[in-house]
C-alpha positions in Angstrom: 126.8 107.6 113.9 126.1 109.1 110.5 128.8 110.3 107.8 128.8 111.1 104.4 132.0 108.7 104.5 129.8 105.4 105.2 129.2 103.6 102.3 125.4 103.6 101.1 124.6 100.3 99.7 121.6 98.0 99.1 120.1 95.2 101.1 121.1 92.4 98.2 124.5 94.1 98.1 125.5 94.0 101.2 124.0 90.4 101.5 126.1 89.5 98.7 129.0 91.5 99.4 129.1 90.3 103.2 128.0 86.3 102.3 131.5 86.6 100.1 133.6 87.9 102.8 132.3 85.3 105.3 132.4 82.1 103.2 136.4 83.6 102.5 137.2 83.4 106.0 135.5 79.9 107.0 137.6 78.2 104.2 140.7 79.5 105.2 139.6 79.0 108.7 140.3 82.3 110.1 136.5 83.2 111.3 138.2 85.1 114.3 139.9 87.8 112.5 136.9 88.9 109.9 135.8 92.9 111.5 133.3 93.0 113.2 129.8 94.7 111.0 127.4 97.5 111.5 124.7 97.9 109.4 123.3 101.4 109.1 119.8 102.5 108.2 116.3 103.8 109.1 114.1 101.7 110.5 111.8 98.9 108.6 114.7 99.1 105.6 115.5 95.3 106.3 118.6 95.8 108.8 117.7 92.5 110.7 116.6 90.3 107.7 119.6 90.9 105.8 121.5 89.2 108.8 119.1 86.0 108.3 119.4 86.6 104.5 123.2 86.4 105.0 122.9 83.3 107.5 121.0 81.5 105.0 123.1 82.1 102.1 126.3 80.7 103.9 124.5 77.8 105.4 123.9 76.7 101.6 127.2 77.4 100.3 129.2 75.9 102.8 126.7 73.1 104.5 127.5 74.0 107.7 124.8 74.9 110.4 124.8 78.9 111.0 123.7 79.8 114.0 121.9 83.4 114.4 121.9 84.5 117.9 120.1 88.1 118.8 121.3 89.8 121.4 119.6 93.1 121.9 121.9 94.6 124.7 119.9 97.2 125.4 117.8 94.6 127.6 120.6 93.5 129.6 123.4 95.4 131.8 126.6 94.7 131.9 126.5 92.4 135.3 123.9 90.5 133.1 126.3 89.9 130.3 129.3 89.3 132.9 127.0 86.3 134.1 126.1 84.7 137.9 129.1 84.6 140.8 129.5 81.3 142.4 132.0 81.2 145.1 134.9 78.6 145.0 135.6 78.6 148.4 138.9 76.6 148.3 140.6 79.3 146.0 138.7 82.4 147.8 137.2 83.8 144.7 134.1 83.9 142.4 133.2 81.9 139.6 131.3 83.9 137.2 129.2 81.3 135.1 128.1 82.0 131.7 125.0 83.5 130.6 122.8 81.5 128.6 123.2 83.8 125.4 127.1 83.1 125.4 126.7 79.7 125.2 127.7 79.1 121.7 128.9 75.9 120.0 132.1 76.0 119.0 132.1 73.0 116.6 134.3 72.9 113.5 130.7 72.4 111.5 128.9 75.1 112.8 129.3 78.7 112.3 127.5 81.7 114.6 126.7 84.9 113.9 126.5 87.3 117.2 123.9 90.2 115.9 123.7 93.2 118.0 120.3 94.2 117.1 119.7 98.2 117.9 123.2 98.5 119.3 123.3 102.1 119.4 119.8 102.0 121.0 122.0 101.0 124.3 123.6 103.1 126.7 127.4 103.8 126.4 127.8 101.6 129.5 126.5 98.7 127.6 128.1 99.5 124.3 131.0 98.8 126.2 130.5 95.8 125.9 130.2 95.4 122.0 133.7 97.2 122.1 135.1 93.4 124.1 133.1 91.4 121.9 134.7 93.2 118.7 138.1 93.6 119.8 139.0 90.7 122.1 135.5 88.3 121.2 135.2 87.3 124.5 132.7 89.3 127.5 134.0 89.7 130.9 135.8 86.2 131.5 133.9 84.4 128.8 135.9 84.0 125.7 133.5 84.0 121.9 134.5 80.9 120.3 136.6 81.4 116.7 134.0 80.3 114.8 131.9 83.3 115.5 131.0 86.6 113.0 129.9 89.6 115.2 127.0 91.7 113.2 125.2 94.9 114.6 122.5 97.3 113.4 121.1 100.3 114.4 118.9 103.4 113.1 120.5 106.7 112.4 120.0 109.5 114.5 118.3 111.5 111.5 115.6 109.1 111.6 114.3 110.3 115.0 115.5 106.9 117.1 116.7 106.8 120.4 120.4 107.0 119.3 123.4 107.1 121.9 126.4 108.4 120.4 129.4 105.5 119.4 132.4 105.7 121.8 135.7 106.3 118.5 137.2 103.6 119.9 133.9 101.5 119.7 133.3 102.7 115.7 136.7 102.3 115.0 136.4 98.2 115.6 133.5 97.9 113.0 133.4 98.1 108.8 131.0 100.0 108.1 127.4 100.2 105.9 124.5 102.2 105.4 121.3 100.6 104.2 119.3 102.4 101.0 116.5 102.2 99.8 116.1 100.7 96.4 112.2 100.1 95.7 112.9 97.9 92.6 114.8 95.6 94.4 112.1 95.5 97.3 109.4 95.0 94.7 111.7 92.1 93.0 111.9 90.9 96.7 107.6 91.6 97.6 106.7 89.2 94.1 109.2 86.2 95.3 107.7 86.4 98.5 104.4 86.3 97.6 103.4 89.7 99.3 100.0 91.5 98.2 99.5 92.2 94.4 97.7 94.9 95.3 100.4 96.2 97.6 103.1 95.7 94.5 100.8 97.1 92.2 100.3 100.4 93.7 103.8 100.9 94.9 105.0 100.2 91.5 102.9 102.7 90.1 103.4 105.3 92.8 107.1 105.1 94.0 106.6 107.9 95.8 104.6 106.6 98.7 106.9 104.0 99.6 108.4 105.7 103.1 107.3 108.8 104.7 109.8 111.2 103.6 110.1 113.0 107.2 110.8 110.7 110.0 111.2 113.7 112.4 107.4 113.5 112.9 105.3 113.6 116.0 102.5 110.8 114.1 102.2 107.3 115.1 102.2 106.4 111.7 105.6 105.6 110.0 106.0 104.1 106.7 108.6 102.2 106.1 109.4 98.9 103.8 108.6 97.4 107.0 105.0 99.0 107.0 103.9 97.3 103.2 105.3 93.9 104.2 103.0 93.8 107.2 99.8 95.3 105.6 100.4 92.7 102.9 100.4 90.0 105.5 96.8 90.8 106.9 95.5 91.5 103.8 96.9 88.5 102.7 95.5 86.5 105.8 92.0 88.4 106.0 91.2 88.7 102.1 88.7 90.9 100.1 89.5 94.0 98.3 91.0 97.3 99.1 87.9 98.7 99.8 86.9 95.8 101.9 89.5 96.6 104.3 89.9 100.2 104.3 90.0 100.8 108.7 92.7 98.0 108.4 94.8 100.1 106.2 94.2 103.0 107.5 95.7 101.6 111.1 98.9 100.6 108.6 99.7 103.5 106.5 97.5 106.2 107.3 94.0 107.7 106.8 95.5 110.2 103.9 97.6 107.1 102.4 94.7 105.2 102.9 92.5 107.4 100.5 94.7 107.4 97.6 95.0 103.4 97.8 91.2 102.9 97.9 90.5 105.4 95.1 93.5 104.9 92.9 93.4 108.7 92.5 97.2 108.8 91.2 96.6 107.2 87.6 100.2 108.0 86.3 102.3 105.5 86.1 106.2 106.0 85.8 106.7 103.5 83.8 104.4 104.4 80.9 105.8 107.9 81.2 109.5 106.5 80.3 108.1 104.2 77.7 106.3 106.8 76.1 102.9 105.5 76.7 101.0 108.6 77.3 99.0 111.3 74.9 98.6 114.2 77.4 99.5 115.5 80.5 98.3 115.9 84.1 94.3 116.8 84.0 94.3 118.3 87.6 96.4 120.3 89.7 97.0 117.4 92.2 98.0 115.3 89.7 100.5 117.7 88.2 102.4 118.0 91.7 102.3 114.1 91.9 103.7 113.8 88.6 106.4 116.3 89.1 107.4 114.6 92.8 106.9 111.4 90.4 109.4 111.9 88.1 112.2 113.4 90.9 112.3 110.5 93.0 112.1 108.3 90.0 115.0 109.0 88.4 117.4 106.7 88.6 115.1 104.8 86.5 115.7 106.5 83.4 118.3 108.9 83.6 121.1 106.7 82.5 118.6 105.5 78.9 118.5 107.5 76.5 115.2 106.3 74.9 113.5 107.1 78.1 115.0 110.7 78.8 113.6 111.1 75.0 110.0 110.2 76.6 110.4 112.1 79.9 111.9 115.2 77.7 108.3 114.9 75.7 106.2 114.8 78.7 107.9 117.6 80.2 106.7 119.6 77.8 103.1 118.5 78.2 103.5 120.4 81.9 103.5 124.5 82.6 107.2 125.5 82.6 108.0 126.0 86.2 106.8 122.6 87.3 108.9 121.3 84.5 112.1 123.2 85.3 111.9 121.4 88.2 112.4 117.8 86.6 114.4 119.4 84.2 117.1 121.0 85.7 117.4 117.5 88.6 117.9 115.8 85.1 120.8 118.2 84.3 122.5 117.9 87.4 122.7 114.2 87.3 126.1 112.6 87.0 124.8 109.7 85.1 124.6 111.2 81.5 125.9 108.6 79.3 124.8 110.4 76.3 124.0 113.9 74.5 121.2 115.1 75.8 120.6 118.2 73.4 120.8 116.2 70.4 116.9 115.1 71.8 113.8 117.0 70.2 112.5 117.3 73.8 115.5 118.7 75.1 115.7 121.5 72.4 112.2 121.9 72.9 112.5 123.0 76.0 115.2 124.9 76.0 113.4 126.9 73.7 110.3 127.5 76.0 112.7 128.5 79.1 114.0 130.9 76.5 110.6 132.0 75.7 111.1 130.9 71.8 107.8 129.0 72.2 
C-alpha cells in the first residue's frame, strides 16, 4: 500500500509520537480500543527496531513489563494460527487449543505488543487474519487479551519487495505511517550506539551514499541504514583500518562503494560548504557532479538558514552555470524560504550570470 496520503514521518517521531498514544491508553485502561499500527517503509529504515524502541520507552514510563511478540505470518497458515483440534467427545465437537504464539499474559502489570513483522509480505489468505486480530483481537476462537497493542510493518511495493496488495477492509482497521529517512537523526543514533567512527565519518561527509537510490535493481547489493549498522559491527568486532578490510566491505556495500570509502576520493564536505569553509571549487569533473548531487540531497540542511544559503549561493558560483542552475533553481522551489533570498550577494550574483551580465 503506498499513498501520497500516508503520513511520512521519522523513526524518533513515530517512536515518540506512538510511546504517547500508548502510555494514554494504559492509564485510562482502555489498551483494547487504541487502532491497530502499520508502519511503512523500505527496508533496513528501522521498521522493526522502532517497535522495540517503543517497547522500551513504555516499559520505563510506566514500570510495567512490555512484552514484544513477533509474529511473522507469512510462516504460518491460517489452520496454524487457528491452533490443534482435540476432540471432546461428550459434546461431539473439536477443541481447538491455542497456539503457542497466542499465549499471552493477560496480567494487569504487563502490557504486549503483537508485531506483524512483513505483513504485507503474506498472502491475502493470511492477511486475513491480521483483519481478526485488528478488528475483533481475538484469531479463530482465541480471544487477544485487552492489554494487548497490535503493530505491523511492511516494505512498499516501490522498493522491489514481495508485496501483496491490502484487502480495504484490512487497511481500513490500521493508522497509518510511512518511515523516512533522516540521516542526521541516524548519525545522532550511530554515535550513541557506538557504531564505527569511520562509518559516521564518511557518511557525514558524504550524505549521498547513505541508501542506494534505485531499489528496482537486479544487484545483490542493497544499501540501506540497515547495511552501515552491520558493516560497523564487523568492523567493529574484527578491527584495523579501512584499508585493512577492504574484501569485507566490499561484500557490505559494494566494490564501487567500496573504492570511494578506501580512497576518501570525495573530499567535500557539506558541512564546510554551508559554513563557508571553502576557497575554491570542485578540481575534477567527478567531483563537480558529487558536489552538485551533494548539495540536492542535502538540502534540508540549509535551506531554511539564511547564513548558510549566503555560503551555498557563494559556492554556486565557484561551479559552471548549468551544474549550478541545478542547485539553484531546487533552492528556489523550496517551500521553506523563511527569508529574502535576493537581498544575498550570491543570489544577485547569479542571477546576473544566468542573465549573461557576468
Amino acid at each position: 500500500m503506498e499513498s501520497s496520503n500516508v503520513l511520512k514521518i521519522t523513526t524518533n517521531n513515530v517512536i515518540s509520537l506512538l510511546t504517547k498514544t500508548y502510555i494514554s491508553h494504559i492509564d485510562k485502561e482502555i489498551i483494547y480500543s487504541h487502532p491497530a499500527v502499520f508502519l511503512h517503509g523500505q527496508p533496513g529504515i528501522g521498521k522493526s527496531q522502532s517497535v522495540y524502541k517503543i517497547a522500551k520507552c513504555i516499559q520505563d514510563k510506566t514500570n510495567k513489563l512490555v512484552i514484544v511478540h513477533d509474529i511473522r505470518l507469512l510462516l504460518f497458515n491460517p489452520v496454524d494460527l487457528r491452533g490443534i483440534p482435540v476432540a471432546d467427545l461428550e459434546e461431539r465437537v473439536a477443541i481447538w487449543l491455542k497456539p503457542q504464539i497466542l499465549n499471552l499474559d493477560p496480567s494487569s502489570n504487563v502490557v504486549n505488543i503483537i508485531f506483524l513483522d512483513e505483513l504485507n509480505s503474506a498472502p491475502v489468505s493470511i492477511q486475513t487474519v491480521a483483519y481478526q486480530m485488528a478488528l475483533e483481537k481475538k484469531v479463530g476462537e482465541h480471544k487477544i487479551p485487552n492489554n494487548t497493542f497490535i503493530i505491523a510493518a511492511g516494505n512498499r511495493s516501490s522498493d522491489n519487495s514481495v508485496v501483496f496488495s491490502m484487502p480495504t477492509a484490512l487497511r481500513n482497521r490500521f493508522m497509518h505511517f510511512e518511515l523516512k529517512l533522516d540521516l542526521d537523526e541516524w548519525l545522532a543514533w550511530a554515535k550513541e550506539n557506538c557504531l564505527n567512527d569511520d562509518v559516521i565519518e564518511f557518511l557525514d561527509k558524504n550524505p549521498t551514499k547513505f541508501v542506494t537510490d534505485n531499489l528496482d535493481t537486479s544487484s545483490n547489493i542493497i544499501v540501506t541504514p540497515r547495511s552501515w549498522e552491520m558493516l560497523s559491527n564487523v568492523l567493529n568486532a574484527v578491527g584495523g583500518s579501512l584499508k585493512d578490510n577492504v574484501d569485507i566491505i566490499a561484500s557490505i556495500v559494494g566494490v564501487s562503494l567500496t573504492e570511494i570509502i578506501v580512497n576518501d576520493k570525495m573530499n567535500i564536505n557539506i558541512n564546510d560548504i554551508i559554513k563557508g569553509n571553502f576557497s575554491s571549487g570542485p578540481l575534477t569533473n567527478e567531483e563537480l557532479i558529487e558536489v552538485v548531487e551533494l548539495l540536492e540531497t542535502s538540502i534540508d540542511k540549509y535551506i531554511s538558514n539564511k547564513f548558510y544559503i549566503a555560503n551555498v549561493l557563494n559556492y554556486l558560483n565557484l561551479l559552471p552555470m548549468d551544474f549550478a542552475l541545478r542547485v539553484f533553481r531546487k533552492i528556489l522551489a523550496d517551500r521553506n524560504l523563511n527569508y529574502n533570498i535576493d537581498d544575498l550577494k550570491g543570489f544577485k550574483v547569479l542571477v546576473d550570470r544566468l542573465e549573461g551580465k557576468e
